[in-house]
C-alpha positions as CSV (number, residue, x, y, z in Angstrom):
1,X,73.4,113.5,143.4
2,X,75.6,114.8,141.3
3,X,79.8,114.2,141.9
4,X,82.7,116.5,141.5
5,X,85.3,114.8,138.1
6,X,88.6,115.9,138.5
7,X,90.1,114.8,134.8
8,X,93.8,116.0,134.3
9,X,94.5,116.1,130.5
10,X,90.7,116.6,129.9
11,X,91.0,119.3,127.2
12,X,91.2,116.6,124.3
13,X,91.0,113.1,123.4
14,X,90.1,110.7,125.9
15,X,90.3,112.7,128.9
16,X,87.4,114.8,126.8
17,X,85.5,112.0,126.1
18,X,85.5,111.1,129.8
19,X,84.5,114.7,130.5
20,X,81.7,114.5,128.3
21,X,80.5,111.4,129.6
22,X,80.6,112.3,133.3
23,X,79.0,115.5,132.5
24,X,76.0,114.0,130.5
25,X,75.5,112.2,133.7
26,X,75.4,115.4,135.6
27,X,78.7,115.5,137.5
28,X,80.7,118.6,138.0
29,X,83.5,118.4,135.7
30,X,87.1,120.0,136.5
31,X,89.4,120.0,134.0
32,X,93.1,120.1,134.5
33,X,96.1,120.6,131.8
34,X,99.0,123.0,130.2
35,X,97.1,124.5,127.6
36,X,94.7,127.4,128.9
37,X,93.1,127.9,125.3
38,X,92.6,124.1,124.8
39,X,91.0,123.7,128.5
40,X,88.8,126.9,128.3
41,X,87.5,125.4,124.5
42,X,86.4,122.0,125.9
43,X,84.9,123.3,129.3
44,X,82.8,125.5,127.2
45,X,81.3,122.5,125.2
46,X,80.5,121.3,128.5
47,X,77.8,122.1,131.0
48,X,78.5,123.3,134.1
49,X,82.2,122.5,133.6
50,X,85.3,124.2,135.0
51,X,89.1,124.1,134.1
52,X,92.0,125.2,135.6
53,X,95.8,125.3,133.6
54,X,98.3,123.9,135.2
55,X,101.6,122.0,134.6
56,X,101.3,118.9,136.7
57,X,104.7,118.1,136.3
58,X,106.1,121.1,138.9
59,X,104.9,120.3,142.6
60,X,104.1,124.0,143.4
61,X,102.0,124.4,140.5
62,X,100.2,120.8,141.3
63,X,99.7,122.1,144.8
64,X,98.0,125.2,143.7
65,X,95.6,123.4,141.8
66,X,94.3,120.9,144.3
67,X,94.2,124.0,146.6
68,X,91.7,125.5,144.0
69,X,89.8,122.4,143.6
70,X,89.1,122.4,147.5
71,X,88.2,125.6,147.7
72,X,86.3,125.9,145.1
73,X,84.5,122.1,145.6
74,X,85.7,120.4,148.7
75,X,85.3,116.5,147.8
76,X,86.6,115.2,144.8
77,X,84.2,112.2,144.1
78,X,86.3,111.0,140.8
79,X,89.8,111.6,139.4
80,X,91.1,110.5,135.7
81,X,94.5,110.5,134.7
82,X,94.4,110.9,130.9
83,X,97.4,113.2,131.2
84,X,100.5,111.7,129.3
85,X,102.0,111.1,126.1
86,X,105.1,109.8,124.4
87,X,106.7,113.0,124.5
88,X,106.6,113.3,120.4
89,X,104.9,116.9,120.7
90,X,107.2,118.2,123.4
91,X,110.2,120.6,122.4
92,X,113.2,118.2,121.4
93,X,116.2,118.8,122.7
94,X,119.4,118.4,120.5
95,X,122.2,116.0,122.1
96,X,125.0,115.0,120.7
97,X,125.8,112.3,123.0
98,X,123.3,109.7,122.2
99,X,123.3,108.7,125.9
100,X,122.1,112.1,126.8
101,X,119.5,111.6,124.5
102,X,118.1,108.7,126.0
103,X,118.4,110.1,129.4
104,X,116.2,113.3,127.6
105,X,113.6,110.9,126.5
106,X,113.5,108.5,129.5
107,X,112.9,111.5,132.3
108,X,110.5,113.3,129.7
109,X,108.0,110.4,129.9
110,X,108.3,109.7,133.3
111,X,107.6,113.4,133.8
112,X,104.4,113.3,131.6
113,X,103.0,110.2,132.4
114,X,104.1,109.1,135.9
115,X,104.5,111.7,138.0
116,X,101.7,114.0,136.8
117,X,99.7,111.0,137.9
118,X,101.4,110.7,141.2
119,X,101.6,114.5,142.1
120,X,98.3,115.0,141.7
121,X,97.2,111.8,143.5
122,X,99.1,112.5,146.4
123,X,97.8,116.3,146.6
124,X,94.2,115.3,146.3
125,X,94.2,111.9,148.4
126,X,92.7,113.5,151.4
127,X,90.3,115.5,149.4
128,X,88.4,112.0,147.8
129,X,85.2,111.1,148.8
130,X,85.1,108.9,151.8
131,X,83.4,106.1,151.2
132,X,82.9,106.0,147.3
133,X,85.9,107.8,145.8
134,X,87.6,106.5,142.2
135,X,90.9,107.1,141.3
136,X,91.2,106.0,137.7
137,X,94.8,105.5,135.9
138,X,95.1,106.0,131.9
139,X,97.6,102.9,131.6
140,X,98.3,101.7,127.7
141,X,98.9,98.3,126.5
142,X,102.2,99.1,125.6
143,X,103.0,98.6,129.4
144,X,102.5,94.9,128.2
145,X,103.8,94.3,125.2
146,X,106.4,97.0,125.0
147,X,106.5,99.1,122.2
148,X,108.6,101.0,119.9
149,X,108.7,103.5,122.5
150,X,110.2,101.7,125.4
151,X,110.6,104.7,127.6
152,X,106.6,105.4,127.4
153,X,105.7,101.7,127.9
154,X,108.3,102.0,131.2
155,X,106.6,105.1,132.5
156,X,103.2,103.5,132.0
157,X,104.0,100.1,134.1
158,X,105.2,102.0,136.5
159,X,101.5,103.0,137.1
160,X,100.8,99.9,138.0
161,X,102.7,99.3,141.3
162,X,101.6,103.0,142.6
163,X,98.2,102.0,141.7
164,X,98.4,98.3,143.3
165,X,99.5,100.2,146.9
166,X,97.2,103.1,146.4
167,X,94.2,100.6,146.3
168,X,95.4,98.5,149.5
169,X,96.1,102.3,151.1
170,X,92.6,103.8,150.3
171,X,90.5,100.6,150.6
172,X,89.7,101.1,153.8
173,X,88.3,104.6,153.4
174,X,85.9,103.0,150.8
175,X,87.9,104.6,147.5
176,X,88.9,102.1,144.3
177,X,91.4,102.7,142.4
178,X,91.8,101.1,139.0
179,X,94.0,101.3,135.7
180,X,92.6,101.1,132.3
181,X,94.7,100.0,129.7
182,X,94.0,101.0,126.2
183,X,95.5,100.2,122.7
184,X,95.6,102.1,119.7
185,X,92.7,105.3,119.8
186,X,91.5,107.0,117.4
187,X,90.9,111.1,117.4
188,X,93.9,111.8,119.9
189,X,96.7,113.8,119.5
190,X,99.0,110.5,120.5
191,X,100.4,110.4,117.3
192,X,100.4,114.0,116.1
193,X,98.4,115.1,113.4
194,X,97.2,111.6,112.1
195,X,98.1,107.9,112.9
196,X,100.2,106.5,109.6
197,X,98.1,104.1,107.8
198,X,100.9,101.4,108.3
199,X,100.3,101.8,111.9
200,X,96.2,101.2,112.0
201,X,96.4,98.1,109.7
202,X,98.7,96.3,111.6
203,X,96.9,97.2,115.1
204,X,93.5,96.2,113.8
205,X,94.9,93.2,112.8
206,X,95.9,92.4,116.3
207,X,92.3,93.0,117.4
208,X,89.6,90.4,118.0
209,X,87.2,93.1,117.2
210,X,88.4,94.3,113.4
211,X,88.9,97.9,114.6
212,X,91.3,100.2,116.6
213,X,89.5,102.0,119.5
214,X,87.6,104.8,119.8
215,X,87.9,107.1,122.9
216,X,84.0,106.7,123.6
217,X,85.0,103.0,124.3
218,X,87.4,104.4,127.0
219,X,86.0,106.9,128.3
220,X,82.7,105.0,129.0
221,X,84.8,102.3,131.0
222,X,86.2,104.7,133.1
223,X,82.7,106.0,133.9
224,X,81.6,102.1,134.4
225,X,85.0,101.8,137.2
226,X,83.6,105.3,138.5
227,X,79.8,104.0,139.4
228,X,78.6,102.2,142.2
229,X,78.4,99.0,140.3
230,X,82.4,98.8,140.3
231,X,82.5,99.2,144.1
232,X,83.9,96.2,145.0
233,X,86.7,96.7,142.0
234,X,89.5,97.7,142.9
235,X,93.4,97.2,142.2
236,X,92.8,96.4,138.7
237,X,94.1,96.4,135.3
238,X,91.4,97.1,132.7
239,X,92.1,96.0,128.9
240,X,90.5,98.4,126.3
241,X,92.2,97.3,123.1
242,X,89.7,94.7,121.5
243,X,92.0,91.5,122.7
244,X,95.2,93.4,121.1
245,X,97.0,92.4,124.3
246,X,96.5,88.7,124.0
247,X,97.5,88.4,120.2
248,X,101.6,88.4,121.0
């Protein structure tokens, strides 16, 4: 029987390569994000597949969209959180005050990464299929390790806590909720335009696997945490990164 995927930040990277998994699988596949053109691009690569632009940083606009995805489907079987970022593609502001700066970037990745996740959680939760809903996190490794982006690696631990009491909330209603926590991926827009060759040596090198990730690799364990053979996983951190985050 095919499921209703709700996948906010779906229009590229591994939020697509979720979508296109879920879809091969025949699930109905909403996508959620900012950019209309981007969204209506990937749903149309997609069968079957809707989108819907929205900024799920603004509660109103969140609210509106969960309103659409009830009307329009009811139960929402499976929802990804592969909205985020480090904030290097958002519109800089210019500070003087490098305290205000820091304030700028701490509040912008929280923004992107945190409470997109939690707006639309919280406007959806009675909405998931009861028993055999998924909520699924993007985490990063980062929120282990740190990174050279502490404000992003902050914003994505603090996924983990929400997603620890969402899990003990929603158990009993038979819904899972996991994160999965990737490393470096290729063919996002994480790092811009390309990923600096400095960058992918030194990750691979942290692997046990000789290679940075894919987001295939991702995408098909959120659709693994998302099946009925994950049912009794819940509360979880997944690592996608080839060992990266035991080689510190």
């Amino acid at each position: 029987m095919a499921r209703t995927v709700v996948i906010s930040g779906g229009g590229t990277g591994i939020g697509f390569a979720a979508a296109e998994v879920f879809a091969a699988d025949g699930d109905r596949v909403v996508l959620l994000g900012r950019r209309e053109e981007v969204l209506a691009r990937a749903a149309a690569r997609l069968p079957g597949a809707a989108h819907h632009a929205v900024d799920l940083t603004e509660p109103e606009r969140v609210r509106r969209a969960a309103a659409f995805v009830e009307r329009e489907y009811g139960t929402v079987d499976v929802l990804v959180h592969s909205a985020g970022g480090n904030g290097t593609l958002e519109e800089r502001g210019e500070y003087a005050d490098p305290l205000e700066t820091l304030a700028h970037e701490w509040a912008l990745n929280f923004r992107l990464n945190t409470l997109t996740a939690v707006l639309l959680t919280e406007a959806l939760r009675d909405h998931l299929a009861t028993p055999g809903g998924r909520v699924l996190f993007l985490g990063s490794i980062a929120a282990y390790r740190g990174s050279g982006l502490p404000a992003y690696a902050a914003a994505k631990a603090a996924l983990h806590p929400y997603a620890f009491g969402l899990a003990r909330e929603l158990g009993p209603r038979g819904v899972t909720v996991n994160v999965v926590a990737p490393g470096l991926v290729e063919e996002t827009e994480f790092f811009g335009a390309a990923i600096p060759e400095e960058t992918v040596r030194r990750r691979v090198a942290e692997t046990a696997t000789g290679r940075v990730a894919r987001p295939g690799d991702v995408a098909q364990t959120l659709h693994w945490l998302a099946s009925s053979a994950a049912g009794h996983i819940t509360a979880q951190v997944v690592q996608v990164n080839g060992g990266a985050e035991r080689s510190h």
